[in-house]
Every structure is written in C-alpha cells, then in structure tokens.
N, C-alpha and C positions, 0 to 999 in steps of 0.2 A: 315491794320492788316492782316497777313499772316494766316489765319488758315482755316480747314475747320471744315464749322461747320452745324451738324447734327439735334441739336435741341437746342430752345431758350425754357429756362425754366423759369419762374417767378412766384414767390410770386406775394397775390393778394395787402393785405390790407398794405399802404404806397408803394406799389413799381409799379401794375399794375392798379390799381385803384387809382384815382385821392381822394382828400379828400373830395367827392362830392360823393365818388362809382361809379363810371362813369368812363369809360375808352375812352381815345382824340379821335378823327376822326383820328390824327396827326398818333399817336401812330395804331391804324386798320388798315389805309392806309400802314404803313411800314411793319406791323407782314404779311399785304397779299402781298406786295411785296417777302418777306421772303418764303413764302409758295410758290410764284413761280419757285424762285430758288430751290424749294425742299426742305427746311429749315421745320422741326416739330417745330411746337408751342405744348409748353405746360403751366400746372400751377401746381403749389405746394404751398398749404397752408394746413394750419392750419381744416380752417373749412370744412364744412361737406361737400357732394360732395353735397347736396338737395340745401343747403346755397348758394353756390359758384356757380351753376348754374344759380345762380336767375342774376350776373353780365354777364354771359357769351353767353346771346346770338347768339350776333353778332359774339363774338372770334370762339366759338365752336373749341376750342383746338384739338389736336390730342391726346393728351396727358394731363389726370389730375390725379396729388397724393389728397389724401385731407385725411382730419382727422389727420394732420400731416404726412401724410407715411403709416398709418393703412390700408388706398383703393387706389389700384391701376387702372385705367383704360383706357384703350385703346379703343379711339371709343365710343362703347355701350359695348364692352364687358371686363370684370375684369380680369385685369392680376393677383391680388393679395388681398388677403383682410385680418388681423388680428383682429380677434375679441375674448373678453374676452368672456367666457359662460355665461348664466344666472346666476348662484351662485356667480362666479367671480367678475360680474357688482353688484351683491347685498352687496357682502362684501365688496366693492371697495364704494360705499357711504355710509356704517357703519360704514366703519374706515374712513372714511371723516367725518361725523360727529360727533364719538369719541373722535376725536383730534380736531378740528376746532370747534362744538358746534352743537346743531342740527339745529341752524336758518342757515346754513352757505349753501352759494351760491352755488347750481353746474349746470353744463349742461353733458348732457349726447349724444354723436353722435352714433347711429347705422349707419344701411347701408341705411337706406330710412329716417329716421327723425331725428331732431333736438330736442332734450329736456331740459328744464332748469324752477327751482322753484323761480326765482325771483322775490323780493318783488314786483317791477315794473314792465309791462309787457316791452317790450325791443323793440317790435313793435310800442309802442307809444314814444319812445326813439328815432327809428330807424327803416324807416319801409323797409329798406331792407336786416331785417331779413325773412322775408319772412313767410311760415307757418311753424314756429317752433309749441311747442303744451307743455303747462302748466303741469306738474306733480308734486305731490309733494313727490316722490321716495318711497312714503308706500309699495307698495306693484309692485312695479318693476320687471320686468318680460323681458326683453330683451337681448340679448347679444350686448354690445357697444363694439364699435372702438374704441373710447376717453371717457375720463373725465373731464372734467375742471371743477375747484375749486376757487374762492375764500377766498385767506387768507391772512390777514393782517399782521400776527405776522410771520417774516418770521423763528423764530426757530419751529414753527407750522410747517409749510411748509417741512422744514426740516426732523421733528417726521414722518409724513406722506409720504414723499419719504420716510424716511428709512422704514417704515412696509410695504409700498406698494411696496414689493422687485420683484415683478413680470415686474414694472412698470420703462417705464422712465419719470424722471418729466423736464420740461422745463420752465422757469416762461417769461411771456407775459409782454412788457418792457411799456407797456400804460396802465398801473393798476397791480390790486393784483392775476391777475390770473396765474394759475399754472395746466400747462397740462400733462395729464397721461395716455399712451398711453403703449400697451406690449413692454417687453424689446428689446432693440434692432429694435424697430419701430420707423425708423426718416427718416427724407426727403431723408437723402442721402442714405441710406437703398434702399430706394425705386428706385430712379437713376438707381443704382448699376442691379436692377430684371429688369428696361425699356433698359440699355445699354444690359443687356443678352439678349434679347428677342430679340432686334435685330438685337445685333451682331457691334455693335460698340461701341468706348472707351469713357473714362469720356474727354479725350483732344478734343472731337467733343461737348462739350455741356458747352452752355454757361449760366450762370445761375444768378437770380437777387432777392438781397433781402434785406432788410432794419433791423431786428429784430432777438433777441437770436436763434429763429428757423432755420433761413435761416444760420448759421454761419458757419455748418458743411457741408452745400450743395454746400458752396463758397469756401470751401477749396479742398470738393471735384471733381468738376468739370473740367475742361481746363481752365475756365476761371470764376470767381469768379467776380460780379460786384456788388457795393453797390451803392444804393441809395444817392443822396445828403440829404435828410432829415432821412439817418439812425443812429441807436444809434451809439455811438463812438466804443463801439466792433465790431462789423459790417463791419464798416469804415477801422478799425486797421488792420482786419484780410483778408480783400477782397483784389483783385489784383487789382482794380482800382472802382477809386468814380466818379458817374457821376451827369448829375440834380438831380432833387429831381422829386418827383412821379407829382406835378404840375407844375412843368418847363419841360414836353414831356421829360424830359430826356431819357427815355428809344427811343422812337422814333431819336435823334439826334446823338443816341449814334449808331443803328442802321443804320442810314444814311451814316454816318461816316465811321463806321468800317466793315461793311458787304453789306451794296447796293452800293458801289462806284468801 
C-alpha cells in the first residue's frame, strides 16, 4: 500500500482491545514496530481518558482523544478540552431525567473522574472500569465532558437530543446508550485540532473502528479501516474491512500494508 502514513489511530473497545480488554502481544509487537518507523500511535474512544488509561499501559500512545473528542492529549499535556459548566452539567441530567424518568441511568466524564448512578455497581460487572465513583447527581457540582444516558424508548432519545440543542447525541450499537457531548465535539473534530498542531493532513492518518462513533473518523481520515466484527454501517462506509478485534486483525493488517 503506497501511502505515507503519520499516525495510526484506533478506537478502543471491539477494535484495539480484544474482547477480554487486553490488547495481543501480536498487536504491541507491530504498533512498536510502527513507532520505529516514526509512525504516531494514537486512540480515540469514547471513554474517559481515567478509564482508558486503565488498558494502556503498555501502549502509552502519543496521542489520545477520549470522551468522544471532548479531551484532547498529547503526551501529558492537553491540546484541547470541552467541557460543559457547572449549571450546564446540572441541567443536562434534569432534562435527562424529565424525559427519560428519574431512576434512569447516566454516567457523567469530567477531566479526572468517571461518574455513574447505576443500580449495579459495574465494577462487579466489569472490573476494568477501574475507579469510577457512585453518585446519585443530587447535588452535582462539576463541569463534564460527556453524558451518557440510558434509554430505551428510542423517540425518548429523540425528545432529549432535540432539547439538548447545545449537544451532539450519538447512540452506542451494544445497548441503550446515548452519548452527549458539546456541539460539534466528535472524533473527527478532534483529528482535524491533532492534524493542525502538527502540521500534517488527514491522507497521513490511518484510522480504525468498529461502531456509530468511529464512522465519521473513517470517512474522515486517508484511510478509513473497519473491524471484522463491526456493525454493518461501519462496514458500509469504511474503505476497507479487515479481522475482527480477536483474529489480531489490526496487527496483520499492519504487517501487510505498512511493515513490509
């Protein structure tokens, strides 16, 4: 494959993390080949940057979006960050629970913590959420990044994008959730502020993801790659389908097309 290419960008959950959360020896071995050639690793997800550290050890990226787009960061240091105000984040789970009910599920991301009032705790679910921290949004005091919500009834969902007009909503293709992050904050947003900073175009950056999130990152990029185990939108709209996140696919696809 003839191109050159500046930085390897990936989504975490289904496309860089195996369905174990663990990411291959297969897959580390090739991104540090990559980084020899000079090649940036990055990630772009969804979750928080506190969360998504808890996989990254070993990767230690150059480069991570997280909150959807909301935090940007380079290194240890923040290229970018959007965050709602204190009043913002408080009417932002009163009109969630206006529309939706007040038992109704949310998580809340600042810039350092993870929050969510779930009936179950999610650490005994899943224990690499890590130290997320139980609130039950009474009396909420922070400014967040994101939202996520919670809701079944998708013309609910709906009512709640449209009042939450500040907001974009995105819905999560492995349940009822629906993410709501300031206008105009998405993955490929974020791209667009790492390509200025350093001075190179979206045809140097190759990018991978499985899910509604990732669909605009993959149109946006040079190269657009979907997971074998991604939703069929995904699939439909990428420039090419490779393994699935447990068949190293990212590592042979790497092999292949940029170590050879």
């Amino acid at each position: 494959m003839e191109r050159t290419c500046r930085l390897l960008l990936f989504d975490l959950d289904g496309t860089l993390l195996r369905s174990d959360k663990s990411i291959s020896d297969k897959t580390l071995s090739t991104l540090g080949q990559c980084r020899e050639k000079g090649i940036m690793i990055g990630v772009s997800t969804s979750r928080s940057e506190q969360n998504s550290m808890t996989f990254l050890d070993e990767l230690k990226p150059d480069i991570l979006i997280s909150s959807g787009g909301a935090l940007i960061k380079n290194g240890s240091n923040y290229i970018y960050k959007a965050e709602f105000s204190e009043t913002e984040t408080r009417d932002m789970i009163a009109m969630a629970r206006t529309v939706c009910g007040e038992d109704c599920e949310i998580t809340i991301d600042t810039a350092h913590t993870h929050y969510w009032n779930y009936k179950i705790d999610p650490r005994e679910l899943d224990p690499s959420w890590g130290d997320t921290i139980y609130t039950d949004f009474s009396d909420f005091s922070e400014c967040a990044l994101k939202m996520c919500v919670e809701i079944f009834d998708e013309e609910k969902a709906n009512i709640l994008a449209e009042r939450l007009e500040q907001c974009d909503c995105i819905r999560f293709s492995d349940g009822y959730w629906y993410k709501f992050t300031r206008k105009n904050v998405t993955k490929e947003n974020a791209i667009m502020r790492i390509a200025e900073a350093y001075g190179f175009g979206m045809e140097s950056i190759i990018a991978f993801g499985d899910d509604f999130a990732d669909i605009g990152m993959l149109e946006f990029c040079g190269l657009g790659v979907a997971m074998g185990n991604a939703i069929d939108e995904v699939k439909d709209r990428a420039d090419i389908v490779i393994g699935s996140n447990d068949e190293e696919g990212i590592a042979y696809f790497i092999e292949e097309s940029i170590l050879k």
